[in-house]
C-alpha positions as CSV (number, residue, x, y, z in Angstrom):
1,X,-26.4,1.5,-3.8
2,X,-25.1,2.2,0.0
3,X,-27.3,-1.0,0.8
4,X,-25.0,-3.3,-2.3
5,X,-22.3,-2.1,-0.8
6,X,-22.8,-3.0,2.9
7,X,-23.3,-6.4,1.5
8,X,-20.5,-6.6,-0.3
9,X,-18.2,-6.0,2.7
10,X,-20.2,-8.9,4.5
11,X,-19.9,-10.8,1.6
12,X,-23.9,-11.3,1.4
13,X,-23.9,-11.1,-2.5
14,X,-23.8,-14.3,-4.5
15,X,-20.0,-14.5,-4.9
16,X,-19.6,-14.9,-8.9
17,X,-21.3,-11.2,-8.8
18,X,-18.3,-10.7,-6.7
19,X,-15.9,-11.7,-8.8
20,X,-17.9,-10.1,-11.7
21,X,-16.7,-7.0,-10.4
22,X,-13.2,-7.1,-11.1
23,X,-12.8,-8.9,-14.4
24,X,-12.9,-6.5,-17.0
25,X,-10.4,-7.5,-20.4
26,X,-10.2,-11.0,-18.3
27,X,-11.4,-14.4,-20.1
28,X,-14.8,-16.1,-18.0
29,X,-13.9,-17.7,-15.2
30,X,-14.0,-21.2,-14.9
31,X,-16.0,-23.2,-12.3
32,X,-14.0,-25.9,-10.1
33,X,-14.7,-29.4,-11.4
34,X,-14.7,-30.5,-8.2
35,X,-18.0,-29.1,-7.9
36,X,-16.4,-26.6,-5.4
37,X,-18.9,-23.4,-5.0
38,X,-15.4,-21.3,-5.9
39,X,-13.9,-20.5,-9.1
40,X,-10.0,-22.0,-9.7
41,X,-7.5,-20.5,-7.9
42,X,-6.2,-19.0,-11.2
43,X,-9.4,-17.7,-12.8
44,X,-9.6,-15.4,-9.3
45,X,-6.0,-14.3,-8.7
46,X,-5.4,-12.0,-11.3
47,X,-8.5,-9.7,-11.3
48,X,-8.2,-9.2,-8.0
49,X,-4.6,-8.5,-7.8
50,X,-4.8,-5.9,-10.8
51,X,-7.8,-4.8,-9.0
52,X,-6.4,-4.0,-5.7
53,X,-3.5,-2.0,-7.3
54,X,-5.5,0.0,-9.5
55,X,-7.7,1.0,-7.1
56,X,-4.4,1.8,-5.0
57,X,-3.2,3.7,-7.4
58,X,-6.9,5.9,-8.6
59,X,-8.1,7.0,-4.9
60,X,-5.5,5.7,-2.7
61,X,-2.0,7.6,-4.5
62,X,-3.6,9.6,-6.9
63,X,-6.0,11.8,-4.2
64,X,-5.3,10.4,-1.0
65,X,-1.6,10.0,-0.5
66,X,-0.5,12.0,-2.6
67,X,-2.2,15.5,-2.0
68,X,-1.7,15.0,2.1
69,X,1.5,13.7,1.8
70,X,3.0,17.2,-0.6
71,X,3.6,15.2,-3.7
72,X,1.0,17.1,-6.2
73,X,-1.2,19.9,-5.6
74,X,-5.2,19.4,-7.4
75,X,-5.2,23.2,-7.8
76,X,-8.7,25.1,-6.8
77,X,-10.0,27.2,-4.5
78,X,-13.2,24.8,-4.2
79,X,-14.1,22.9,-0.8
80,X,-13.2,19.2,-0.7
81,X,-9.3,19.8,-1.6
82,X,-7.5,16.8,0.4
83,X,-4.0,19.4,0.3
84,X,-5.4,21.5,2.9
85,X,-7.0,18.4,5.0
86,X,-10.5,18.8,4.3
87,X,-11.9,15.7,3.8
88,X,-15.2,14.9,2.9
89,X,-17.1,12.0,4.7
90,X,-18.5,10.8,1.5
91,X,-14.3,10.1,0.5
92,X,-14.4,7.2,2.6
93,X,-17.1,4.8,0.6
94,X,-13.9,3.6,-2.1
95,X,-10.8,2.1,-1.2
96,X,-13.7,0.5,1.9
97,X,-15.9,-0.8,-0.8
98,X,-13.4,-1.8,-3.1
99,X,-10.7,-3.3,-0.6
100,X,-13.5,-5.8,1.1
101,X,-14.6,-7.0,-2.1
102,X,-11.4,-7.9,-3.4
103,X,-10.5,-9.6,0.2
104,X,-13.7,-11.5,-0.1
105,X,-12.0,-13.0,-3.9
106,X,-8.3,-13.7,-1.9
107,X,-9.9,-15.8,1.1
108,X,-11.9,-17.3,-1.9
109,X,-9.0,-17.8,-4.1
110,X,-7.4,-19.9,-0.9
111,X,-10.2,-21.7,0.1
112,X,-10.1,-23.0,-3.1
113,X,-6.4,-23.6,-3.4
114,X,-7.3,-25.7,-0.1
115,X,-10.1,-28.0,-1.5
116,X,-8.2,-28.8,-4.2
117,X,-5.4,-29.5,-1.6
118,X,-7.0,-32.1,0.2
119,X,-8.4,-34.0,-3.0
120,X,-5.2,-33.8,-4.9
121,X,-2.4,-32.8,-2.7
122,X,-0.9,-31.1,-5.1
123,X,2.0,-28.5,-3.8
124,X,1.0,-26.2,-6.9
125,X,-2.1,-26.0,-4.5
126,X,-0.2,-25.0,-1.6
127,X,1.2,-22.3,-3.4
128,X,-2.0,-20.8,-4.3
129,X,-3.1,-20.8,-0.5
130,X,-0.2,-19.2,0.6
131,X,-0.6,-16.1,-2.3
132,X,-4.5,-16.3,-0.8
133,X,-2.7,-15.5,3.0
134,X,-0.2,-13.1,1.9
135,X,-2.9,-10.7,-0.1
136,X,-5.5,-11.2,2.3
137,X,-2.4,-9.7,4.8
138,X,-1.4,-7.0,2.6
139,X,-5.4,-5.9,1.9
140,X,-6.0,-6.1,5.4
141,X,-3.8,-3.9,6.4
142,X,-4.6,-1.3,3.7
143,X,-8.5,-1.4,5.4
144,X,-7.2,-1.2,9.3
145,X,-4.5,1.1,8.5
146,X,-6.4,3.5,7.0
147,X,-9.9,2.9,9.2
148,X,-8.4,1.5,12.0
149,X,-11.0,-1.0,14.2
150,X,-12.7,-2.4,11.5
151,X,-15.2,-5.7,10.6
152,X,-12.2,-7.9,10.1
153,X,-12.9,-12.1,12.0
154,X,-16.9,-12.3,10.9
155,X,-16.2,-9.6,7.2
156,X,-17.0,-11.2,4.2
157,X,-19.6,-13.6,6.0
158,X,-23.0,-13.3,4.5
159,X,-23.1,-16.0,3.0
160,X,-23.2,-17.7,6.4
161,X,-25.7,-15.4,7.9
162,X,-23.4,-13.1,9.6
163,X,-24.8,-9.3,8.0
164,X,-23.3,-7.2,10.8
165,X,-20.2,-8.1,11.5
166,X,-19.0,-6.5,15.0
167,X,-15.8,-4.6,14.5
168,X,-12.2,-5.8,15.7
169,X,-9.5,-4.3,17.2
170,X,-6.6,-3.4,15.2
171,X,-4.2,-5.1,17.8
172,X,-5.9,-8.4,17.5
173,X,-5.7,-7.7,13.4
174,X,-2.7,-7.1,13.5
175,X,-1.8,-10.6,15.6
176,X,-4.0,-12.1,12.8
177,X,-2.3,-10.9,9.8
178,X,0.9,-12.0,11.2
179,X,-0.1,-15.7,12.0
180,X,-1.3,-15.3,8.2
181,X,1.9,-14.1,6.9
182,X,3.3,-17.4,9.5
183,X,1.9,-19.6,7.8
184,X,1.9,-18.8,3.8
185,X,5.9,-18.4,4.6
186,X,5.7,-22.5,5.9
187,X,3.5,-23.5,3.0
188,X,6.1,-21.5,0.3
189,X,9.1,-23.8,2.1
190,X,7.4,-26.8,-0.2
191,X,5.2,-24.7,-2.8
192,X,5.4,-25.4,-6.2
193,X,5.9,-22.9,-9.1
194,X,3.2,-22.6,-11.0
195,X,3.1,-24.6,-14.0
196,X,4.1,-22.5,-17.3
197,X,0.3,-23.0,-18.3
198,X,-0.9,-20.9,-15.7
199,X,2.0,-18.7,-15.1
200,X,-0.6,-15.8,-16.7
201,X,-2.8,-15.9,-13.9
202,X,0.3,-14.2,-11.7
203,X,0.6,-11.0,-12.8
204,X,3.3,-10.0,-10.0
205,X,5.5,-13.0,-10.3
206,X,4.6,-15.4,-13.2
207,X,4.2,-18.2,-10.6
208,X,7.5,-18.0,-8.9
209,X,6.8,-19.0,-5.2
210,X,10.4,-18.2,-3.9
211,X,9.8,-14.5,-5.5
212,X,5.9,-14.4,-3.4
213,X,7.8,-15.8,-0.2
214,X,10.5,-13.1,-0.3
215,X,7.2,-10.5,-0.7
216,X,5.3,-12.4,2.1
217,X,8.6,-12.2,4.6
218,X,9.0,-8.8,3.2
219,X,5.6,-7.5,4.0
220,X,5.6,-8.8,7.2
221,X,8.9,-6.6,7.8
222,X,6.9,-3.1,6.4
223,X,4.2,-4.2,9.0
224,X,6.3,-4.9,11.9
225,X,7.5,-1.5,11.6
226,X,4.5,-0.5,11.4
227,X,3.2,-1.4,15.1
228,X,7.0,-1.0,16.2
229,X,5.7,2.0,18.7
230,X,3.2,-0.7,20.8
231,X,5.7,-2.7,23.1
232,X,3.5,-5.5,23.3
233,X,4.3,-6.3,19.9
234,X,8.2,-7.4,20.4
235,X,8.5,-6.2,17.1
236,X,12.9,-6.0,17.6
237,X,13.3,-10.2,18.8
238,X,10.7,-10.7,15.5
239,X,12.9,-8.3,13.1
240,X,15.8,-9.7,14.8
241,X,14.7,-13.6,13.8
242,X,13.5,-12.5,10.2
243,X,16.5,-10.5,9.3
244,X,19.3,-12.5,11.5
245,X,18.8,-15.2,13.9
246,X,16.9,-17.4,11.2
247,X,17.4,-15.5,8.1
248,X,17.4,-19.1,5.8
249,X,13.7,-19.6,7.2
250,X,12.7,-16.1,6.0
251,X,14.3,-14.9,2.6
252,X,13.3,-11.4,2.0
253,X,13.3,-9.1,-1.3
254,X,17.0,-9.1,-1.9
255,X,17.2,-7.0,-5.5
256,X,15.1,-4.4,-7.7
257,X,13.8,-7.6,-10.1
258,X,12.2,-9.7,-6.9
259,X,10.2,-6.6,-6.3
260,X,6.8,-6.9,-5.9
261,X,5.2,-4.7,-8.9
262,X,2.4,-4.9,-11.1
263,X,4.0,-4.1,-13.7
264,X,1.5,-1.9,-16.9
265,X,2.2,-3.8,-20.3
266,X,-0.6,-0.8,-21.4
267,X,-3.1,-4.1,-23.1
268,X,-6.1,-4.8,-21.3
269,X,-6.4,-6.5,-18.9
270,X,-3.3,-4.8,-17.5
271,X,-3.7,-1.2,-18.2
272,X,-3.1,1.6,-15.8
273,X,-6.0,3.0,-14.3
274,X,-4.5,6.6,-15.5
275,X,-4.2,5.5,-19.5
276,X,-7.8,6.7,-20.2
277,X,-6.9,10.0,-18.2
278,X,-7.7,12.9,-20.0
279,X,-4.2,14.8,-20.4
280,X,-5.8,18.3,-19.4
281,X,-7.2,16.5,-16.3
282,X,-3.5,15.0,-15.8
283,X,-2.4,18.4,-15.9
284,X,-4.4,20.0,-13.0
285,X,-2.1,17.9,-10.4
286,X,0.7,20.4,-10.2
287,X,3.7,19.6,-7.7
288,X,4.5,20.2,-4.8
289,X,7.3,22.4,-3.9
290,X,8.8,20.0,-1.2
291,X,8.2,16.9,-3.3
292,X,10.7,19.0,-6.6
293,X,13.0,21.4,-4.4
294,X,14.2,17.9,-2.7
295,X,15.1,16.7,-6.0
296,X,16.6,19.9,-7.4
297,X,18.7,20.0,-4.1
298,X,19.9,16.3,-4.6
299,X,21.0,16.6,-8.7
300,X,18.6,13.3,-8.6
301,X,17.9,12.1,-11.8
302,X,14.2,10.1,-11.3
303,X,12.9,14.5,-11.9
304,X,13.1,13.7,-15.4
305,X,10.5,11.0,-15.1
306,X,8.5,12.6,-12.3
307,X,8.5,16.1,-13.6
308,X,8.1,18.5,-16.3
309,X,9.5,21.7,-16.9
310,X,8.0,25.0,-16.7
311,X,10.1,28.3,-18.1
312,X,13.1,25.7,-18.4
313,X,13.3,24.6,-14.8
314,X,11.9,22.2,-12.6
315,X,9.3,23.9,-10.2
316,X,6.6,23.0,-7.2
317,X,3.8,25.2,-6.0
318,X,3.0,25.3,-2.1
319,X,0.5,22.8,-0.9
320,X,-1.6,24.1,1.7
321,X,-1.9,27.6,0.3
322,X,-5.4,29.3,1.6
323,X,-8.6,29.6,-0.5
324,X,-8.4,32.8,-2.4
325,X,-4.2,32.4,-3.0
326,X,-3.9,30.1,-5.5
327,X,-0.5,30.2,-6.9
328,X,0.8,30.6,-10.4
329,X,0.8,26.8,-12.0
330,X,4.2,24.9,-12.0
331,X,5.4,21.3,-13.3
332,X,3.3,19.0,-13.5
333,X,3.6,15.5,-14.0
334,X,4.7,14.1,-17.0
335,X,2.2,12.3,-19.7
336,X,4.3,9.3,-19.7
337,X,3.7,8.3,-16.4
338,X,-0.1,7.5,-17.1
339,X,1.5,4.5,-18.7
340,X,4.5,4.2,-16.9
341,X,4.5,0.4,-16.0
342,X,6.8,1.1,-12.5
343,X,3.8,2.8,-10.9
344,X,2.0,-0.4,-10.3
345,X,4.4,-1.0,-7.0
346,X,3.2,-2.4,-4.3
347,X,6.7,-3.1,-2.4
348,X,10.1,-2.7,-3.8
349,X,13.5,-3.6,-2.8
350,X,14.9,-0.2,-1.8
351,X,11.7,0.4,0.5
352,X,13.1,-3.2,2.1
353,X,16.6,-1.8,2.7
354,X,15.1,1.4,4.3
355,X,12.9,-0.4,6.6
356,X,16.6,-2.7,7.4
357,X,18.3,0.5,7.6
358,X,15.4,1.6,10.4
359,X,15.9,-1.7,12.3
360,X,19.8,-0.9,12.2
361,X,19.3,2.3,13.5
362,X,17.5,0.9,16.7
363,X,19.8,-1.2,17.3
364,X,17.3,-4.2,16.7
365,X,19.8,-6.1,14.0
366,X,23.3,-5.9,13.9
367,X,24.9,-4.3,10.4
368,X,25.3,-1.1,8.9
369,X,22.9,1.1,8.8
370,X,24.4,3.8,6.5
371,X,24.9,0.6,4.6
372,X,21.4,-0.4,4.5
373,X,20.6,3.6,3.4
374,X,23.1,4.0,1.0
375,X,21.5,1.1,-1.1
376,X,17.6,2.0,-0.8
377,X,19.2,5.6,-2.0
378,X,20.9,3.3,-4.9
379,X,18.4,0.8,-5.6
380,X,15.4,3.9,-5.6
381,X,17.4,5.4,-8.6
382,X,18.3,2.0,-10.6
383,X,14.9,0.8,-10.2
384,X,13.6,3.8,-12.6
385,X,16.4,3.2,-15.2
386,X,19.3,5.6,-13.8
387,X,22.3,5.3,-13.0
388,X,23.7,7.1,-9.8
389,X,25.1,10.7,-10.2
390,X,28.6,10.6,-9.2
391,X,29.2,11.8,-5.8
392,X,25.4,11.6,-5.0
393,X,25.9,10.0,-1.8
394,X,28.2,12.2,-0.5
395,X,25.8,15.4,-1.2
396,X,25.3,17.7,1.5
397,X,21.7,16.8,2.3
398,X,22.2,13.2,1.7
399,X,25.5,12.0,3.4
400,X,25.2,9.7,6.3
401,X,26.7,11.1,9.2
402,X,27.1,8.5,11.9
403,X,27.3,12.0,14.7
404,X,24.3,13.0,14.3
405,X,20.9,12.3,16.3
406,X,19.1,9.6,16.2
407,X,16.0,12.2,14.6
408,X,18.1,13.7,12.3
409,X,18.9,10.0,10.9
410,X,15.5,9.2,11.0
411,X,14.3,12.1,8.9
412,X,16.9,11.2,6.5
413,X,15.9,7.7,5.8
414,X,12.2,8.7,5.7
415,X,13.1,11.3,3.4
416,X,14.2,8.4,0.6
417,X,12.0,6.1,1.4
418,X,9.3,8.6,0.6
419,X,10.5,8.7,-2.7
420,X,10.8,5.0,-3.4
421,X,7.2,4.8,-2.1
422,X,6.5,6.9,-4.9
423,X,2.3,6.1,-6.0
424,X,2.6,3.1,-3.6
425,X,-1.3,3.3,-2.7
426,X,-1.2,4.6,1.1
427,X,2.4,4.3,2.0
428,X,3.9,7.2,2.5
429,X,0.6,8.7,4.4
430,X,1.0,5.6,7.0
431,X,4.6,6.1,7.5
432,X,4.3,9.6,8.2
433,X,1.3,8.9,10.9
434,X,4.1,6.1,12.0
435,X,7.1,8.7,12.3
436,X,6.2,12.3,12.0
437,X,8.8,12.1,8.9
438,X,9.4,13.3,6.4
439,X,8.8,16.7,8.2
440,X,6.4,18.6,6.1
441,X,6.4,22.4,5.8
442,X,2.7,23.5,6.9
443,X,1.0,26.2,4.6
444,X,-1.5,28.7,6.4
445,X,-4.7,27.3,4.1
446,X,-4.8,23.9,6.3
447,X,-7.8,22.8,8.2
448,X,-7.9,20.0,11.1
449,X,-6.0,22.4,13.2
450,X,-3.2,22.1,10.8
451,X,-2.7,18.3,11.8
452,X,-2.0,15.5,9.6
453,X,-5.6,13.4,9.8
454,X,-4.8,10.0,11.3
455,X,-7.4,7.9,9.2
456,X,-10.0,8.2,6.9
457,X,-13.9,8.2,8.9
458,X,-15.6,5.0,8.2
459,X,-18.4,5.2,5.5
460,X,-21.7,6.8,6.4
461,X,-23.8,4.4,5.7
462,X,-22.9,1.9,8.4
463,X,-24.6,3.9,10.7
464,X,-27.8,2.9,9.1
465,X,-27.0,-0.7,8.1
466,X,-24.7,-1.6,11.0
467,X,-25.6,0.7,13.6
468,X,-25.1,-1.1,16.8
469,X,-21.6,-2.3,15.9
470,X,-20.4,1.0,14.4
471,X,-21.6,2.6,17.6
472,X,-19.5,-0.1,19.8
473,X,-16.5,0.4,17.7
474,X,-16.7,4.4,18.1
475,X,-17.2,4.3,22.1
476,X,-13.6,2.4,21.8
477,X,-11.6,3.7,19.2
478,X,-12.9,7.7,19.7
479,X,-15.0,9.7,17.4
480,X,-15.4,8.8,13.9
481,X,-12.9,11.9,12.5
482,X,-9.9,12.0,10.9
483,X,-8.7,13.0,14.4
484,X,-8.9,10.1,16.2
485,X,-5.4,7.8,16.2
486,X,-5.6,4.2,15.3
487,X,-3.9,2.0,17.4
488,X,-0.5,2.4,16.3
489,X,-0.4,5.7,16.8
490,X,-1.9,5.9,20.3
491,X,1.0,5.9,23.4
């Protein structure tokens, strides 16, 4: 099995296996009657969209994210528990597996967008290859975010003979995705909506391309940020020309219905991974205490979805308690949310205001950055269906005070964007890495030294199958531990 998967990150497997993979509750696939070795643009985009985010939301929110980042606790005193950083090797073989076979079906789905291109020249076409570029961008940098060097230029390449792909460097990824993101924003300036026929093969945005260039402009803001420590990046002048200087030429998500969500109608194909959850399994994920005393403390009304009571009152349990201390149960999280179709996010509009509001702050773009804050704070809460408590913004932990430090600002912005990046796949864990905020408290059960890990190790098996390459990629990046920095992170 270890060998099927090596070749399905090269793309060695014969590619309708490939796309076999991800179709479950979808119709067949059609072939292109072009005689085009691809399927239709259409037939591929959906599976591997709803893919991607349930796979996000399973391993990635579910047990990654959300036990390192103190939003549920998967009580036990067994080894293994991601709360207290221990993290097996064998954790890494999923999102890796899963995230290159799906990219293998986006540069599929816009190679074949581009045949049809050139025979038909069709801007409906265009409009495909830009989705292909702006999900190949945002799966990308799920992989080299979490990994960090990884197979990236020669990935997905068997089929042209290429079984051990060296492994890139995340700044030359990273130049890569943005050309990506470039150039699916130039092909969205003419790109068609798609026609109402195959509107159901878009499950984000029913075919609207002005809605996938605001994600695709919007993206490449979260991922700006992202390598905003690395001066070689010029990440303010690009900000700067996105949000300002040329602000026509790049729209961006501007309100809660252009976000980018997948959003659970609970009838296959789009059902939440979580539906078929057993509700005593649900159950074992008990709160945190920082992720329900923060919403105690702020009177904010989201607890209602997010929590439930225990003994009348909304109540966390310490992560990163020691083996042999496990603490009395709490809330947990609510039924409802197995199905709740706002948990398929992949970016939302008050996340976009947050990372404006960041950009404020450092001076990149002119404007208010209490401004910016004060609507991610707004938009997080009317996004889930509430309306804003009166006097919210002016609560004693939430009020935007222009005197005080630039950290103490930060912290605070972090702070709510963590909660609109609420089961977001990997988001929260990456801006942490990227920050150091929100500042967690630190229980006395954690391993790694107490440290946050800084990336998943890559899976085992490429030491067998692509030995010489992982080896390269090791002597560059550092040992292959959940120690070692990623690019990004390094001074």
């Amino acid at each position: 099995m270890k060998q099927v998967n090596y070749y399905i990150y090269t793309g060695a497997v014969v590619f309708m296996l490939v796309v076999s993979s991800c179709t479950k509750g979808f119709k067949d696939l059609n072939k292109n009657p072009n005689a085009s070795e691809f399927a239709l643009p259409q037939a591929l985009l959906a599976p591997a969209i709803t893919d991607v985010v349930s796979r996000n939301m399973d391993r990635g929110a579910k047990r990654i994210n959300n036990e390192l980042m103190q939003v549920h606790v998967l009580m036990g005193d067994v080894e293994g528990r991601i709360f207290r950083y221990d993290i097996r090797r064998s954790e890494a073989d999923y999102l890796w597996n899963n995230w290159y076979l799906q990219l293998t079906n986006f540069k599929s789905l816009y190679t074949s967008a581009e045949e049809l291109y050139r025979v038909d020249g069709n801007n409906v076409s265009k409009t495909y290859m830009a989705i292909g570029l702006i999900c190949q961008s945002w799966v990308a940098s799920l992989l080299t975010d979490t990994y960090g060097d990884i197979p990236y230029f020669d990935a997905n390449k068997g089929k042209d003979g290429i079984l051990m792909p060296v492994f890139d460097r995340q700044e030359d990824i990273y130049k890569d995705i943005f050309d990506k993101l470039e150039q699916a924003n130039e092909l969205l300036k003419t790109g068609a909506d798609l026609p109402a026929e195959q509107a159901g093969s878009d499950p984000i945005y029913a075919g609207a391309a002005a809605k996938w260039r605001k994600f695709g402009n919007s993206l490449y803001l979260r991922l700006l940020l992202r390598v905003s420590a690395k001066a070689e990046s010029d990440v303010a002048a690009k900000v700067r020309e996105i949000v300002q200087t040329q602000a026509n030429n790049y729209p961006i998500i501007a309100t809660n219905a252009e976000s980018a969500i997948l959003r659970w109608t609970g009838v296959l194909p789009y059902q939440s991974p979580f539906q078929t959850d057993r509700d005593s399994d649900w159950n074992l994920l008990k709160l945190a205490e920082f992720f329900v005393d923060n919403l105690n403390a702020w009177g904010d009304p989201r607890i209602v979805k997010w929590a439930t009571l225990k003994n009348g009152q909304y109540a966390g349990i310490p992560s990163g308690y020691p083996v042999g201390e496990v603490p009395d149960p709490k809330s947990a999280m609510p039924l409802a949310l197995k199905t709740e179709p706002l948990l398929g996010n992949i970016m939302n509009y008050a996340e976009v205001q947050f990372i404006l509001c960041e950009a404020a702050l450092r001076g990149w773009i002119s404007g208010s950055a209490q401004q910016y804050y004060e609507n991610g704070i707004t938009n997080g809460i009317t996004l889930w269906g509430y309306n804003v408590p009166a006097n919210y913004l002016a609560g004693t932990f939430i009020k935007w005070d222009e005197s005080e430090p630039f950290d103490n600002k930060l912290e605070k912005i972090q702070l709510q964007k963590y909660y609109s990046l609420f089961f977001t796949d990997l988001e929260q864990w990456f801006e942490y890495r990227r920050t150091g905020h929100p500042v967690l408290p630190k229980g006395t059960g954690l391993l790694n030294n107490g440290e946050m890990p800084a990336r998943l190790n890559y899976p085992v098996y490429l030491q067998s199958t692509n030995r010489d390459n992982y080896d390269a990629a090791v002597a560059i990046q550092g040992p292959d531990d959940i120690s070692t920095k990623v690019w990004w992170q390094r001074p």
